[in-house]
py3Dmol code that shows the C-alpha trace and the ligand (Angstrom):
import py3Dmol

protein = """\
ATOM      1  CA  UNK A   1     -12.193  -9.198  13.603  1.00  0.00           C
ATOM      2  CA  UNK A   2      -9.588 -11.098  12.146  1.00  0.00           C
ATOM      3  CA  UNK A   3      -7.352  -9.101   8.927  1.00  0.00           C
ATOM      4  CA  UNK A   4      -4.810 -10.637   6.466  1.00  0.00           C
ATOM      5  CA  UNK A   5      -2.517  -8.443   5.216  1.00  0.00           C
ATOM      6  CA  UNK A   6      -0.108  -8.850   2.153  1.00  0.00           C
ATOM      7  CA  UNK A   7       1.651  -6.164  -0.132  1.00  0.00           C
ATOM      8  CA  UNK A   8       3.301  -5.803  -3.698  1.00  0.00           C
ATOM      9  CA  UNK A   9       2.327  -8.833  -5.036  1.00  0.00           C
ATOM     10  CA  UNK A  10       3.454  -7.146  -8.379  1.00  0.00           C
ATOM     11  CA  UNK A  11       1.451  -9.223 -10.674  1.00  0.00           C
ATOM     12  CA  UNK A  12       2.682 -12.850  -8.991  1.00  0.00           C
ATOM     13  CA  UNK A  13      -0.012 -15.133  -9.500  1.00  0.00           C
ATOM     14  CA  UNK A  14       1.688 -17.791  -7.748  1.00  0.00           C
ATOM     15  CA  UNK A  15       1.145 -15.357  -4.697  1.00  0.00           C
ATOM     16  CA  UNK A  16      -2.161 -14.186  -5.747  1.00  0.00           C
ATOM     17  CA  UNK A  17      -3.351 -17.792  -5.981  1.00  0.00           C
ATOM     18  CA  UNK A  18      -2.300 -19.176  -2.124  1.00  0.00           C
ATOM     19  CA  UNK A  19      -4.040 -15.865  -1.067  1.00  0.00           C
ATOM     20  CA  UNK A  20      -7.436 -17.205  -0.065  1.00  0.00           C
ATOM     21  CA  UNK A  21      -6.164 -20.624   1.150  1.00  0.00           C
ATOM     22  CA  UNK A  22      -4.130 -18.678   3.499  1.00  0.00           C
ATOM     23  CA  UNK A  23      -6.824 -16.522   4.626  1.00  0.00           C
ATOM     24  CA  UNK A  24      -9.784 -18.731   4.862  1.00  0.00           C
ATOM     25  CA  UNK A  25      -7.352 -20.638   6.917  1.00  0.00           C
ATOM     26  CA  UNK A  26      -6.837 -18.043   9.293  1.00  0.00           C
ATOM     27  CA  UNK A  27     -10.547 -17.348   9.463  1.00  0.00           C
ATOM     28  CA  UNK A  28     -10.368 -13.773   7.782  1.00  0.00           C
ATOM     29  CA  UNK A  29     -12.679 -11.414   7.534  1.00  0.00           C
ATOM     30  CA  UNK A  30     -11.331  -8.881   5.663  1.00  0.00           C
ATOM     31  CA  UNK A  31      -8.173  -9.108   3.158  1.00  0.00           C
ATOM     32  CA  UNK A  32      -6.039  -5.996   3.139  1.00  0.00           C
ATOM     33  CA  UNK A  33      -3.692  -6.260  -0.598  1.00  0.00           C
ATOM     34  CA  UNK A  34      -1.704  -2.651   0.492  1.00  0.00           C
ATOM     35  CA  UNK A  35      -0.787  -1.898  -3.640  1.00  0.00           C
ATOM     36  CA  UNK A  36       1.576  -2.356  -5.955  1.00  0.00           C
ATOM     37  CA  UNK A  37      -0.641  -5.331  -7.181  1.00  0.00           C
ATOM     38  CA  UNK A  38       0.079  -4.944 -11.004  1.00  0.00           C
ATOM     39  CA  UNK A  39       2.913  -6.793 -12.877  1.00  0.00           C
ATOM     40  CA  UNK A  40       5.973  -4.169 -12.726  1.00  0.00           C
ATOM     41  CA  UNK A  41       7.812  -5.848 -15.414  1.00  0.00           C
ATOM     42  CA  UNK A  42       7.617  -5.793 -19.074  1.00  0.00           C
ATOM     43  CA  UNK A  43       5.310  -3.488 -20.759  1.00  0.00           C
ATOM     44  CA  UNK A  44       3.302  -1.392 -17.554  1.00  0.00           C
ATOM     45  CA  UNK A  45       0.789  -0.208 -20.191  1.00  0.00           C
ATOM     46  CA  UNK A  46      -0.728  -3.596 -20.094  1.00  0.00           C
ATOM     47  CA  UNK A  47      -1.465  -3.356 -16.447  1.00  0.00           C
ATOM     48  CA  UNK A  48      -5.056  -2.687 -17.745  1.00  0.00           C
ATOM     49  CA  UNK A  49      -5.596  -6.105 -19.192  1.00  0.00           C
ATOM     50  CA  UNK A  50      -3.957  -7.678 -16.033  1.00  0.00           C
ATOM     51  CA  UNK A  51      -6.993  -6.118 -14.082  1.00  0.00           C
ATOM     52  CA  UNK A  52      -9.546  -6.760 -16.879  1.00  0.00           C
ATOM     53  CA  UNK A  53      -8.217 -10.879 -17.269  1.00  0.00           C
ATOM     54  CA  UNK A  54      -6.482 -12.262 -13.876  1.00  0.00           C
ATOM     55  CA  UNK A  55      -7.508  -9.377 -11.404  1.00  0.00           C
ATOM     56  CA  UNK A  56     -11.177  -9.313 -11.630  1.00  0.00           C
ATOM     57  CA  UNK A  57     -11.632 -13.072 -10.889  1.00  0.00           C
ATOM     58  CA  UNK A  58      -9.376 -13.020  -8.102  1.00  0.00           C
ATOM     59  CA  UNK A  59     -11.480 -10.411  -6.418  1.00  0.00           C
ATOM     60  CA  UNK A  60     -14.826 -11.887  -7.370  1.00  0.00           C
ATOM     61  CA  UNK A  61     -13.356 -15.373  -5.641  1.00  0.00           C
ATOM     62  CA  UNK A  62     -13.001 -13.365  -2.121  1.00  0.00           C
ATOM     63  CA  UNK A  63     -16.522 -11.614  -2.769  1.00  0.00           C
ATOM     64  CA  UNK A  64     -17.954 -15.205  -3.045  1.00  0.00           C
ATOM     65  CA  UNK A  65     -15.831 -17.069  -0.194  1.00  0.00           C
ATOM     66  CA  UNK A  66     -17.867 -13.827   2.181  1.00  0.00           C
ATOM     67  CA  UNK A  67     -14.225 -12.070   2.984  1.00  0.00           C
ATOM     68  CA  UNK A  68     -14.288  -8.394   2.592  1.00  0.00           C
ATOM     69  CA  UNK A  69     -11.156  -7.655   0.174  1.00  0.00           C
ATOM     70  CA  UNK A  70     -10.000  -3.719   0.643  1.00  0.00           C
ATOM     71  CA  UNK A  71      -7.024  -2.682  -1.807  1.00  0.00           C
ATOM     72  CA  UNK A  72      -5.475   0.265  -3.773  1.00  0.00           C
ATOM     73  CA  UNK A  73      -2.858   0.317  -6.660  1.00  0.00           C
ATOM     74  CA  UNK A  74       0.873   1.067  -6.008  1.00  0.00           C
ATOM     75  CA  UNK A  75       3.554   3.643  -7.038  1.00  0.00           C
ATOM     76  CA  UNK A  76       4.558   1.124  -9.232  1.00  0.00           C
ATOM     77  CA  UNK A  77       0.418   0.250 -10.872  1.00  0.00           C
ATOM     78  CA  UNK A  78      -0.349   3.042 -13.447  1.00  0.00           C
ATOM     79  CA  UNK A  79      -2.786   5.467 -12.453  1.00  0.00           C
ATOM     80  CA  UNK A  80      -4.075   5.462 -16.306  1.00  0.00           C
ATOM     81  CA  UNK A  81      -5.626   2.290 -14.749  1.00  0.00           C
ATOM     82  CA  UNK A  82      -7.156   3.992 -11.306  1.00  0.00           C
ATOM     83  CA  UNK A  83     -10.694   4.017 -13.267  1.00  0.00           C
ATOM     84  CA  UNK A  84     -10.574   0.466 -14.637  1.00  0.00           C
ATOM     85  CA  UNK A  85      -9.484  -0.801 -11.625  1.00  0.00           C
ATOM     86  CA  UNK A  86     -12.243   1.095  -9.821  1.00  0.00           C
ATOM     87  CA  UNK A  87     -14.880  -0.212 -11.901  1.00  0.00           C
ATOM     88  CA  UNK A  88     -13.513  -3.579 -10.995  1.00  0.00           C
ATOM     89  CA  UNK A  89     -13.576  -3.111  -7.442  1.00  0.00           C
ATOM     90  CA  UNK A  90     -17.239  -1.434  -7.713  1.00  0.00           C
ATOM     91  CA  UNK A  91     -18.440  -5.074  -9.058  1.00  0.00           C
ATOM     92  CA  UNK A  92     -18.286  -6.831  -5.903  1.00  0.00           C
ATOM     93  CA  UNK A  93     -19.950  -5.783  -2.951  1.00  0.00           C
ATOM     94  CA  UNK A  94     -16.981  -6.836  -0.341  1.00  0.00           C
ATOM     95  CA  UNK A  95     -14.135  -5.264  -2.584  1.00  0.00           C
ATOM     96  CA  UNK A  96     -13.754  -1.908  -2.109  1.00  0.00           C
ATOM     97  CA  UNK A  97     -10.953   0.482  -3.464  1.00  0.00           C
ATOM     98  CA  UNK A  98      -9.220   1.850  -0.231  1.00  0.00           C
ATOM     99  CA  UNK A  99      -7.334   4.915  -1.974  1.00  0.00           C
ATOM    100  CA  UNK A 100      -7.973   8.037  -0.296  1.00  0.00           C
ATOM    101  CA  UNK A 101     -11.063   6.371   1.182  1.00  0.00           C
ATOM    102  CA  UNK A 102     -12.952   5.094   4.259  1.00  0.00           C
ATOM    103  CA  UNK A 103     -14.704   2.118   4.382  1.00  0.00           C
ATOM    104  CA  UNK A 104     -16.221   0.968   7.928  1.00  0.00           C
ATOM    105  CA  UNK A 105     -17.047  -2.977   8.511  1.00  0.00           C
ATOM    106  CA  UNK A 106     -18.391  -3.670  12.068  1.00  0.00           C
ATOM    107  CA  UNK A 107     -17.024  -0.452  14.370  1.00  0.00           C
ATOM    108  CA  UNK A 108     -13.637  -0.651  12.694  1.00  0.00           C
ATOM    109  CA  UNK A 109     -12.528   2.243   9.816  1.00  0.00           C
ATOM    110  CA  UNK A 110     -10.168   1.366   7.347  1.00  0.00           C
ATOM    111  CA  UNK A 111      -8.560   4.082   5.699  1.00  0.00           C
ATOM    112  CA  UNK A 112      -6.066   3.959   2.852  1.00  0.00           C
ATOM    113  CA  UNK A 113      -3.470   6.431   1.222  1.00  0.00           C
ATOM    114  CA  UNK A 114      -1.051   5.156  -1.701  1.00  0.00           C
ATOM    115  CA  UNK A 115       0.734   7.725  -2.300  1.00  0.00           C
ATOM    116  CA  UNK A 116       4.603   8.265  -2.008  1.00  0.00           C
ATOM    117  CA  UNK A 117       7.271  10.235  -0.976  1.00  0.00           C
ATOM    118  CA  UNK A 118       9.742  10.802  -3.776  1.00  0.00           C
ATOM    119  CA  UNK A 119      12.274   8.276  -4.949  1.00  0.00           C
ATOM    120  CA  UNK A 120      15.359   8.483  -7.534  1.00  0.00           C
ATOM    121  CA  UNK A 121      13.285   5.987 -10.005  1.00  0.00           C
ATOM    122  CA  UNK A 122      11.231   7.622 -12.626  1.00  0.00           C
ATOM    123  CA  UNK A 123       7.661   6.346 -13.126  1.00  0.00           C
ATOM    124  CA  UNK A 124       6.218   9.120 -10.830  1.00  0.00           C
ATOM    125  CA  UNK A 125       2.643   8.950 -10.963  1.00  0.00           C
ATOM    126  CA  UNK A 126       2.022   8.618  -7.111  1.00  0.00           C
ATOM    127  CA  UNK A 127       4.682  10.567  -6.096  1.00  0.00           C
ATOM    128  CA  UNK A 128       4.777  13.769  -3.494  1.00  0.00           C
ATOM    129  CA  UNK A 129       7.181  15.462  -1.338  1.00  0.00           C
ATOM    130  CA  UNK A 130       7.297  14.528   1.959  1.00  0.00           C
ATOM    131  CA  UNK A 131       6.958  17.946   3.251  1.00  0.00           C
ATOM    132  CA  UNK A 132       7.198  21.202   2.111  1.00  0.00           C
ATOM    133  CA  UNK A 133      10.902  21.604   3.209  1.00  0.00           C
ATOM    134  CA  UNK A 134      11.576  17.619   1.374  1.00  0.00           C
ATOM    135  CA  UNK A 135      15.094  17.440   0.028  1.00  0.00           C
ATOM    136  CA  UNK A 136      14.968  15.397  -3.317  1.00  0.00           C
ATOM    137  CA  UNK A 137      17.348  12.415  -4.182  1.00  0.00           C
ATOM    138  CA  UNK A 138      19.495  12.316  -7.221  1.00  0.00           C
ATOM    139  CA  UNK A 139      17.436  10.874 -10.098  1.00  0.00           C
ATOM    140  CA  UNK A 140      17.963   7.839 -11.983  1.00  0.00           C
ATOM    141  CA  UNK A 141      16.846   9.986 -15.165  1.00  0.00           C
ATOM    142  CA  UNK A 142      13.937  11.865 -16.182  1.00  0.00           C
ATOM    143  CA  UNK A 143      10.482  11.785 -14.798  1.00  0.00           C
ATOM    144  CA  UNK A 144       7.698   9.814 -16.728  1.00  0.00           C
ATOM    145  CA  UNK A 145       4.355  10.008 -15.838  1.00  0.00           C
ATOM    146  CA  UNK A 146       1.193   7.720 -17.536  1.00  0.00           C
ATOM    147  CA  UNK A 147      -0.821   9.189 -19.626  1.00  0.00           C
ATOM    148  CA  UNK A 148      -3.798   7.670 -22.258  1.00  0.00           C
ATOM    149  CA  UNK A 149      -0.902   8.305 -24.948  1.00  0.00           C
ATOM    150  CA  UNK A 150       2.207   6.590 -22.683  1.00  0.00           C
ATOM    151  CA  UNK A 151       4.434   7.010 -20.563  1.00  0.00           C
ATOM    152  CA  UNK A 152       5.507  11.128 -21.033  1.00  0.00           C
ATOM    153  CA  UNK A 153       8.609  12.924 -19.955  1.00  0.00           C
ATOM    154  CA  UNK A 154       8.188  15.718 -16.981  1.00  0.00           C
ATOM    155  CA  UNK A 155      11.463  17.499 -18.258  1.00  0.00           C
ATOM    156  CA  UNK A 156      11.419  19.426 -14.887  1.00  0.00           C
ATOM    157  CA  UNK A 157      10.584  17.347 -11.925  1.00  0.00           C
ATOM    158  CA  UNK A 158      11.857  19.097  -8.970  1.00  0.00           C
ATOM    159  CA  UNK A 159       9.599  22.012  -9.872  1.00  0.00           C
ATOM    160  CA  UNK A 160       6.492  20.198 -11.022  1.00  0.00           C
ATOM    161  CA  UNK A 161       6.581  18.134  -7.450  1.00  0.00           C
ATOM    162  CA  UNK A 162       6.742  21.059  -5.600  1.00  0.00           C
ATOM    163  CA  UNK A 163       2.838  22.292  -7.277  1.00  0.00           C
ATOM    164  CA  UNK A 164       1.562  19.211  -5.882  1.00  0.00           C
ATOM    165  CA  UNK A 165       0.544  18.743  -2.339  1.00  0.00           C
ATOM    166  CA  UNK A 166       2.532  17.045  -0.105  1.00  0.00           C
ATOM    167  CA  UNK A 167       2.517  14.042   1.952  1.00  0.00           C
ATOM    168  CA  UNK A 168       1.733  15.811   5.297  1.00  0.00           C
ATOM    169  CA  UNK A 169      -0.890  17.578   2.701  1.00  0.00           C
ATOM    170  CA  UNK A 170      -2.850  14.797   1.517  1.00  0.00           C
ATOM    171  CA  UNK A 171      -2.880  12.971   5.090  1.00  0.00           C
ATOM    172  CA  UNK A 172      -4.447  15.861   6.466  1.00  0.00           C
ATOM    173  CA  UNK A 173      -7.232  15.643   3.602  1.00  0.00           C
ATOM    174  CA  UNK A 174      -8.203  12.312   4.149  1.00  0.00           C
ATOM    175  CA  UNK A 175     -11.515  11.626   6.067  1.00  0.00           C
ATOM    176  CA  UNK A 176     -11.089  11.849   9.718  1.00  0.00           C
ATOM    177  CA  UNK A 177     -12.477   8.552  11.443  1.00  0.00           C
ATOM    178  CA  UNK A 178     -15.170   9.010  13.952  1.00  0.00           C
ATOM    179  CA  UNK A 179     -13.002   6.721  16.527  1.00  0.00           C
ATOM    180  CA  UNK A 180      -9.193   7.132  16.053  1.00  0.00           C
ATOM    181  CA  UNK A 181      -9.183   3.900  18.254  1.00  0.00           C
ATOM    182  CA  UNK A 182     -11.139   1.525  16.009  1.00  0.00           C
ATOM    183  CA  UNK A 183      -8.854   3.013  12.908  1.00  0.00           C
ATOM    184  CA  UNK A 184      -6.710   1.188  10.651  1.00  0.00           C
ATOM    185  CA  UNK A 185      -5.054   2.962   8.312  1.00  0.00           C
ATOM    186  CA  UNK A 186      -3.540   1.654   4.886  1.00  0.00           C
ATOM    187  CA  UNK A 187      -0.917   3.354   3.527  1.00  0.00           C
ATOM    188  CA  UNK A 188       1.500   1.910   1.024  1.00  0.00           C
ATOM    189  CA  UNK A 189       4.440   4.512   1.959  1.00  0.00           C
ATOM    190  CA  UNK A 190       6.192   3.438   5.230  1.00  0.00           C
ATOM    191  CA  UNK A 191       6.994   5.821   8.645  1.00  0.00           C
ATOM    192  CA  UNK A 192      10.636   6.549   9.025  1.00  0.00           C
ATOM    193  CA  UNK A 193      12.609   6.183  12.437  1.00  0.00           C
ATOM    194  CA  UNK A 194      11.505   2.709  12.577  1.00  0.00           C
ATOM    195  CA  UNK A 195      13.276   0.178  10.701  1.00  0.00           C
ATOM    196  CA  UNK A 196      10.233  -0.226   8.549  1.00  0.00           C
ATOM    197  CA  UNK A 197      12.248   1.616   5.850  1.00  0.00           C
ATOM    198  CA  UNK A 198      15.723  -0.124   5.504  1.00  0.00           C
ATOM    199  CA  UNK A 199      16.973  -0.325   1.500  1.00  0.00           C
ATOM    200  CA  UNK A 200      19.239  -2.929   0.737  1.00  0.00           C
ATOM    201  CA  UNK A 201      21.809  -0.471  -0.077  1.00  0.00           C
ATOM    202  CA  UNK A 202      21.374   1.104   3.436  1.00  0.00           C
ATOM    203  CA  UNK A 203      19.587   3.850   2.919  1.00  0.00           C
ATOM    204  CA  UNK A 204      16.580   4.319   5.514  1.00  0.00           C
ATOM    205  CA  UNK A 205      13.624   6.521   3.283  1.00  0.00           C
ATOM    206  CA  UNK A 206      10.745   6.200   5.311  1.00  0.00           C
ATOM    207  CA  UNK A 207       8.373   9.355   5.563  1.00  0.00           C
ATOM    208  CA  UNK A 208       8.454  12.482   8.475  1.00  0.00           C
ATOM    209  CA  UNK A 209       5.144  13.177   7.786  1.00  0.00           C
ATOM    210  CA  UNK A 210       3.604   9.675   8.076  1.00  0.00           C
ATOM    211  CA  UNK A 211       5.260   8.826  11.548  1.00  0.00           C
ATOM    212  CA  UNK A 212       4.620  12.771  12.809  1.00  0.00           C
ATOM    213  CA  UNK A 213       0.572  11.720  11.784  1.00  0.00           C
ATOM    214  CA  UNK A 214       0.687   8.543  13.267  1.00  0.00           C
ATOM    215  CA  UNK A 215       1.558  10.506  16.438  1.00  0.00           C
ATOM    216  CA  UNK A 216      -0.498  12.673  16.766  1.00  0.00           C
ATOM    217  CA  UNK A 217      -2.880  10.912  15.651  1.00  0.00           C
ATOM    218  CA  UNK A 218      -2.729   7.393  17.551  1.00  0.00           C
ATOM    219  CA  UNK A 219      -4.710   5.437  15.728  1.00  0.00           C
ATOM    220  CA  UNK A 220      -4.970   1.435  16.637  1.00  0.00           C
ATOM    221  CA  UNK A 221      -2.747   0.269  13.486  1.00  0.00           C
ATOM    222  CA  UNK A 222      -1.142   1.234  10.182  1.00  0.00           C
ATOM    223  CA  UNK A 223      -0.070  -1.109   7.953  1.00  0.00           C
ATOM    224  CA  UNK A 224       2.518  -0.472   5.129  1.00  0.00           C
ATOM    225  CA  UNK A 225       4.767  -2.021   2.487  1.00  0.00           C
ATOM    226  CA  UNK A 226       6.650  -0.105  -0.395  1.00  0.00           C
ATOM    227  CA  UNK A 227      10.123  -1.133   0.778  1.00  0.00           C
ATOM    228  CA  UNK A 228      10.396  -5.262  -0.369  1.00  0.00           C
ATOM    229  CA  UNK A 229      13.460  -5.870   1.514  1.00  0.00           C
ATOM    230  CA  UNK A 230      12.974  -4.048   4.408  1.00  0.00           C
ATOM    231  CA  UNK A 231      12.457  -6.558   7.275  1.00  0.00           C
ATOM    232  CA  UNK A 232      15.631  -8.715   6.543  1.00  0.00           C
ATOM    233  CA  UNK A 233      17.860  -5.488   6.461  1.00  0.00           C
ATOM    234  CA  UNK A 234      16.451  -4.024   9.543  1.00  0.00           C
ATOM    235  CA  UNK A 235      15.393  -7.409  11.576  1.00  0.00           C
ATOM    236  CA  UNK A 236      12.063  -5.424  11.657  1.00  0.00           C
ATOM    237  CA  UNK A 237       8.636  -5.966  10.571  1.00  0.00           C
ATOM    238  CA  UNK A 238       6.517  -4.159  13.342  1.00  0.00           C
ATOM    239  CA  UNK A 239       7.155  -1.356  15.836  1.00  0.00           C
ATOM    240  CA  UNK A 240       5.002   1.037  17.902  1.00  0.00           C
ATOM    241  CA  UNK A 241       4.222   5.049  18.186  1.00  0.00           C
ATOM    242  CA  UNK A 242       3.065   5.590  20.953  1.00  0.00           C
ATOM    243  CA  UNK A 243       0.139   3.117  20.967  1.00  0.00           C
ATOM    244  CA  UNK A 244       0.209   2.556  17.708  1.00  0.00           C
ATOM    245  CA  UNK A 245       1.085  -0.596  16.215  1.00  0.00           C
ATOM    246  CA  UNK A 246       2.904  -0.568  12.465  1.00  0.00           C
ATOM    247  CA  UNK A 247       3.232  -3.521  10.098  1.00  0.00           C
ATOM    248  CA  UNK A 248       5.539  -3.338   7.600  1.00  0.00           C
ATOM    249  CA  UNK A 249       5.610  -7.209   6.496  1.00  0.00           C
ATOM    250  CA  UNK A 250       7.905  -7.147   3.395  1.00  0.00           C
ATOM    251  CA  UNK A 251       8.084  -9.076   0.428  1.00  0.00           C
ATOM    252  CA  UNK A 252      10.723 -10.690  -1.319  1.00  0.00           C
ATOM    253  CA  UNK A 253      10.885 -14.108  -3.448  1.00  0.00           C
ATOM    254  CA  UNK A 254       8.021 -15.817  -1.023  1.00  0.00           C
ATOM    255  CA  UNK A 255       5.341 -15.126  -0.438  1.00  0.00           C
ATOM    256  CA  UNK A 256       4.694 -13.004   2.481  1.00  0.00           C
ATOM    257  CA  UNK A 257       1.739 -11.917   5.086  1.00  0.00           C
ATOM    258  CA  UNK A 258       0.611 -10.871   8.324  1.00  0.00           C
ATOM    259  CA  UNK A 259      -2.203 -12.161  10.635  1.00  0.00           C
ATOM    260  CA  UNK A 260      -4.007  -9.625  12.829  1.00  0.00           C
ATOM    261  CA  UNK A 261      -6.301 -10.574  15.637  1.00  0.00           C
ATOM    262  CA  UNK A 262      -7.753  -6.674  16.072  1.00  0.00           C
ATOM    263  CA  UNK A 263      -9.314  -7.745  18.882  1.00  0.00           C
ATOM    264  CA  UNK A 264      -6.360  -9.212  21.156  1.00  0.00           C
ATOM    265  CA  UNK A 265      -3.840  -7.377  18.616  1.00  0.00           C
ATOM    266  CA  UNK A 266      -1.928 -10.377  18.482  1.00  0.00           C
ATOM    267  CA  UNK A 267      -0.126 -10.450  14.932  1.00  0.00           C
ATOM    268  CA  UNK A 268       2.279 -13.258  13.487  1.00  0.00           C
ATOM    269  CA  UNK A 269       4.364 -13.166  10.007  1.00  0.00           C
ATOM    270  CA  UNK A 270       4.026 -15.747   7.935  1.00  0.00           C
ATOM    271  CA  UNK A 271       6.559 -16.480   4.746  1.00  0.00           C
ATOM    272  CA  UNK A 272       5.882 -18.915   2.750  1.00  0.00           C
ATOM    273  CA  UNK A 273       7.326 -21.797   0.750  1.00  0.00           C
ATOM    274  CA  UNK A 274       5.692 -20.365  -1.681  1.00  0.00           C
TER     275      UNK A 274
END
"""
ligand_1 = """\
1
ZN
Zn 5.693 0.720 -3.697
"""
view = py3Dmol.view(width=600, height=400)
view.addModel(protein, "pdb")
view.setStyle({"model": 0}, {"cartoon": {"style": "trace"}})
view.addModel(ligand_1, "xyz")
view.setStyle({"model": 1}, {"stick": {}})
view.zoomTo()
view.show()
């Protein structure tokens, strides 16, 4: 089974539109799109009509072309949209909404989890600790979260994160395959310790609790995104735990994928012109 996958897109048609060139070109059968897939810029409460007008026939393009399309919203994608955007995916038979779920296609599971550990920015819908001992960074300014009405203030954030489950929390509610060998997980938040994580200011933010799963766990592959610039501050796109492999492809001004052969588990990076 060949994969393609590519993360935050952020709205960028010119991205969205190579997309399946690239992977009917590389014989895909399945397209992973690992979130933040929504324009980030300008006014986020029109994410909605992005799905509704440009999203929709995207997905509907890979349904026809017979090449399985699994993807999830980002930290940055509103989750006031979650519902639209599932109704979306629900239209097509080979696009399936990968957040918090399992979806099988020949003996492989894909699983996906989108969301995040903490960060100083303050659109925190997806949001978590990492763990329950997680040491918060200073905040850019006060929390917002989406709601039907806007974007609203969380005037306390610290202490509203810490009712929600954690990271380590919600990986350890998420389906458990029936082979951790034939799994692929999805999730948009990278592991720390490996490079995957590097900021361009320096600052390494990757998540305890995702590599400590991965561990244990030893699935076949895990595929993230979530920090753009990652791979040209760190010279690293992949690494291993244990057996595990981990993408982390990046994505700055081009456009950006990976190639998986599951089967030989021979990968390549591709950035594009584009
Ligand atoms: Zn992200």
């Amino acid at each position: 089974m060949k994969v393609l996958f590519t993360t935050d897109l952020h709205g960028a048609k010119r991205k969205y539109e190579g997309l399946l060139d690239v992977a009917q070109q590389a014989q895909a059968d399945v397209v992973i799109n690992g979130g933040d897939m929504l324009p980030s810029v300008g006014n986020l409460l029109s994410q909605g009509d992005y799905i509704t007008n440009y999203l929709d026939a995207h997905l509907r393009e890979f349904d026809e072309a017979g090449i399985y399309y699994l993807c999830y919203l980002g930290n940055d994608d509103l989750r006031i949209f979650d519902e639209i955007f599932e109704k979306t995916c629900n239209k097509y038979p080979l696009v399936h909404n990968l957040a918090q779920c399992k979806i099988e296609i020949g003996d492989i599971e894909f699983i996906g989890m989108n969301w995040v550990v903490d960060y100083p920015f303050r659109l925190k819908d997806r949001c978590r600790m990492d763990t329950i001992d997680y040491i918060f960074q200073e905040q850019y300014g006060t929390a917002l979260v989406s709601t039907t009405d806007g974007l609203k203030e969380i005037k306390d954030w610290f202490s509203y994160a810490r009712t929600l489950p954690t990271i380590e929390e919600e990986l350890n509610t998420l389906v458990t395959p029936n082979n951790i060998k034939q799994t692929v997980y999805v999730i948009h938040m990278p592991p720390y310790k490996l490079g995957l994580d590097k900021c361009g200011h320096g600052a390494e933010v990757g998540s305890k609790a995702i590599y400590d799963f991965l561990r244990s766990r030893q699935p076949r592959l895990s595929l993230h995104g979530h920090i753009h610039e990652s791979p040209e501050y760190s010279g690293k796109w992949h690494a291993k735990i244990g057996n595990t492999v981990c993408i982390q492809p990046g994505q700055l001004t081009s456009f950006t994928y990976v190639t998986i052969d599951l089967k030989t588990m021979q990968f390549d990076r591709h950035v594009t012109g584009v």
